[in-house]
N, C-alpha and C positions, 0 to 999 in steps of 0.2 A: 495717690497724691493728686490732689487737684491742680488744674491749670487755667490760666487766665486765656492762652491766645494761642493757635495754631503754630509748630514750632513750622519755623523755616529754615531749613539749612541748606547753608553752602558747597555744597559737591565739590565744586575745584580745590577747597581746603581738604581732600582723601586724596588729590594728585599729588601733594609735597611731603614728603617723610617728615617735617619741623612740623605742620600743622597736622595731618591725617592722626594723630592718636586722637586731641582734640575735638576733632571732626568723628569720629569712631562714639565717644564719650557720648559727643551731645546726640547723635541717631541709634545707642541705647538710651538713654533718659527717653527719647520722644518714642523709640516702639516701646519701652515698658512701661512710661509711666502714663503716655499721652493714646498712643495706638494709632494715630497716624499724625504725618508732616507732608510738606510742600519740601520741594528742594531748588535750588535758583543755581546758577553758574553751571548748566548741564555740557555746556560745550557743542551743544547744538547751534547754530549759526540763527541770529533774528532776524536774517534775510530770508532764509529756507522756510521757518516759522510762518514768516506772511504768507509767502508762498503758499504752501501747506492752504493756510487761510484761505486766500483766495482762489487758489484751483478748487479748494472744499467748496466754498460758495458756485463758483460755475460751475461745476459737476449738478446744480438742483439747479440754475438757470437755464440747463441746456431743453430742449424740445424735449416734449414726451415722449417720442417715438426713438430721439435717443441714450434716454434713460433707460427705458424698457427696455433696449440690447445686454444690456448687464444686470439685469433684474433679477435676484436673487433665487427665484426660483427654477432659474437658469443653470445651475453650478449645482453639481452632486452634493455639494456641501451647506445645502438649502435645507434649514428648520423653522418652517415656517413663520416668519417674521414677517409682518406688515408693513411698519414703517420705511417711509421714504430714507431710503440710509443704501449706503456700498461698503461692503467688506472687504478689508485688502491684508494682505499678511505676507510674510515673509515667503521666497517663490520653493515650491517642492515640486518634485517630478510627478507626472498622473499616478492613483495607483492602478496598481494592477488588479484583474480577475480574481487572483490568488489572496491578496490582499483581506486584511479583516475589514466591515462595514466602516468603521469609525475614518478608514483612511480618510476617506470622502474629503474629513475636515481639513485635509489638506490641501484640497482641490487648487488647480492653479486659480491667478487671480482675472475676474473681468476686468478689461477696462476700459471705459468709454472710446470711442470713437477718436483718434491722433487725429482729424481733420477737421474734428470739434474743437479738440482741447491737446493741443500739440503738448504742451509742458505739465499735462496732466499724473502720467503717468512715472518719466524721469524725476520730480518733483516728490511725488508719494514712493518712489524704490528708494530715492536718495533718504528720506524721511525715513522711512521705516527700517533702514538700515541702519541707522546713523540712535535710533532709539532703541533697538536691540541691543545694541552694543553698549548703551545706557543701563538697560534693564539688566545687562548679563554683570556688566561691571556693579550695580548697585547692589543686585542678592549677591556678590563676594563681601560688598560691605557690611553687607547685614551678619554675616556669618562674621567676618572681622568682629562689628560689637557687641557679639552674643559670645565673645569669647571663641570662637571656633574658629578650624581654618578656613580660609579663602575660599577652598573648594570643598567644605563640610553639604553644602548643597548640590552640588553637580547632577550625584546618584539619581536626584526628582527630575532632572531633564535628561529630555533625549539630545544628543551631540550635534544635533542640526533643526534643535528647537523652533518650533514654529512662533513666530509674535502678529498678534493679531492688530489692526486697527481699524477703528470701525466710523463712517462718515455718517454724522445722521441729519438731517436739518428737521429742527423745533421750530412750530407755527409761531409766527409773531404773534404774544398774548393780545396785542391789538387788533388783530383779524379776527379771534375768535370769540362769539358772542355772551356778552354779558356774564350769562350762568354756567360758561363753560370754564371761566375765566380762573385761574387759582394761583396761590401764592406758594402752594406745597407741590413736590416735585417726585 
């Protein structure tokens, strides 16, 4: 079935028993017929959100020498990525010797220097907490309007799921020259 326009749904409408089947209906139509949506009313605070914003942005204004303290090549859980970006994820304990290789990817998180960027880091725990808890309640929904249980997904995660989020900053297209310039991404 074709569509004209990106669905967007209202999430807060799965918090109320009257409205949530509704809510269920229209996030099947959008994964089956569309394959992806936007979702608005998350319940994430749009004060946190700026936030978020602008410790994102001062984390790339800070001095180079303290960016490079958290320099991705720094953390066990480094694949070779270039770009100017910080990875942050949900916090897990070191692993161990014993451990398989992949643990790595859980590696605790860097975080710029608290004397730098004092509300950097409460800011992005509170953030990434707070979207986990987004993501975990959204795949129950999904499994709600595919007709299954709540917890027909669970078995794919592990019980202390890690969620990642990743800070990257993109060069202003105005900075860069002419023939580098482009409209596709």
């Amino acid at each position: 079935m074709a569509f004209n326009s990106i669905p967007i749904l209202d999430i807060s409408l799965a918090r109320h028993a009257n409205t949530k089947p509704s809510f269920l209906q229209s996030l099947r139509s959008a994964l089956l017929e569309v394959g992806f949506l936007y979702i608005k009313n998350t319940g994430i605070d749009d004060e946190l959100i700026e936030h978020v914003i602008a410790q994102g942005k001062a984390f790339f204004d800070l001095p180079e020498d303290k960016k490079l303290e958290v320099q991705m090549k720094n953390a066990a859980s480094f694949l070779a990525d270039r770009r100017e970006q910080i990875d942050l994820s949900t916090p897990h304990p070191l692993p161990t010797a014993s451990d398989p290789l992949y643990y790595n990817l859980l590696s605790p998180n860097q975080w710029p220097d608290p004397d730098h960027l004092p509300m950097f880091r409460p800011t992005f725990e509170s953030y990434i907490s707070q979207m986990s808890t987004l993501s975990t309640t959204f795949t129950s929904l999904i499994a709600e309007a595919l007709g299954l249980p709540p917890t027909a997904f669970s078995r794919f995660f592990d019980p202390d799921q890690q969620h990642k989020l990743k800070i990257v900053k993109y060069p202003d297209l105005s900075s860069l020259p002419a023939n580098q310039r482009s409209q596709q991404g």
